[in-house]
N, C-alpha and C positions, 0 to 999 in steps of 0.2 A: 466349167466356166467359173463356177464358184471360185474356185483355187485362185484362178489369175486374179480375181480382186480384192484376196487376200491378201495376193503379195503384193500387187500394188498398191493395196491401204497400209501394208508396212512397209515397203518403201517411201511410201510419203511420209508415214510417221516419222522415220526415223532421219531423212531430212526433215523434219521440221522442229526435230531436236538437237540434230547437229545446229542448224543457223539460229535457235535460240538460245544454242551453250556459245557459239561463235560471236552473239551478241552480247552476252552476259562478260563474256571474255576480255573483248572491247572496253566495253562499260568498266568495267574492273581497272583495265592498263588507261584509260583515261581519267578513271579517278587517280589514278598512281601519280601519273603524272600532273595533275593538277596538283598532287600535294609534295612531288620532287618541285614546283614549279615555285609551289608558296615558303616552301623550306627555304630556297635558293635567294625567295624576296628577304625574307627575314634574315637570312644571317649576313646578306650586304647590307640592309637597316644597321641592324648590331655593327655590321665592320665600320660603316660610314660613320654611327656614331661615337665608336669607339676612338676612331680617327680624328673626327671633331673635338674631343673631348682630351686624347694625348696634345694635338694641337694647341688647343685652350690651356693644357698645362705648363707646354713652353713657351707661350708667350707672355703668361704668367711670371715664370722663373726669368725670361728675357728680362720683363718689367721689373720686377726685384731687383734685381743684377746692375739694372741699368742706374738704379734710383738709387743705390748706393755707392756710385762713382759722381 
């Protein structure tokens, strides 16, 4: 009788390590993607501003251009 609750105390054990590596697992690809997510914010900041900032160049050069006709 002993034996059978051997194996059934490592069968549980060893679900109980699969579903805390399967959580860890989780936990990991969710930070991941929270930091694919913040990567993706920042570099449309940068393009947006980068954008603003070409724009503001030509309309700059516009106003030159214009101010000397």
């Amino acid at each position: 009788m002993q034996h059978k609750m051997d194996s059934q105390n490592a069968s549980y054990n060893v679900g109980q390590a699969k579903g805390q590596a399967q959580e860890k697992a989780s936990n990991m690809m969710d930070k991941a993607s929270d930091a694919a997510n913040s990567a993706q914010d920042s570099m449309q900041q940068v393009g947006q501003q980068m954008q603003e900032k070409a724009q503001g160049a030509a309309d700059s050069i516009k106003s030159a251009l214009n101010s000397k006709n």
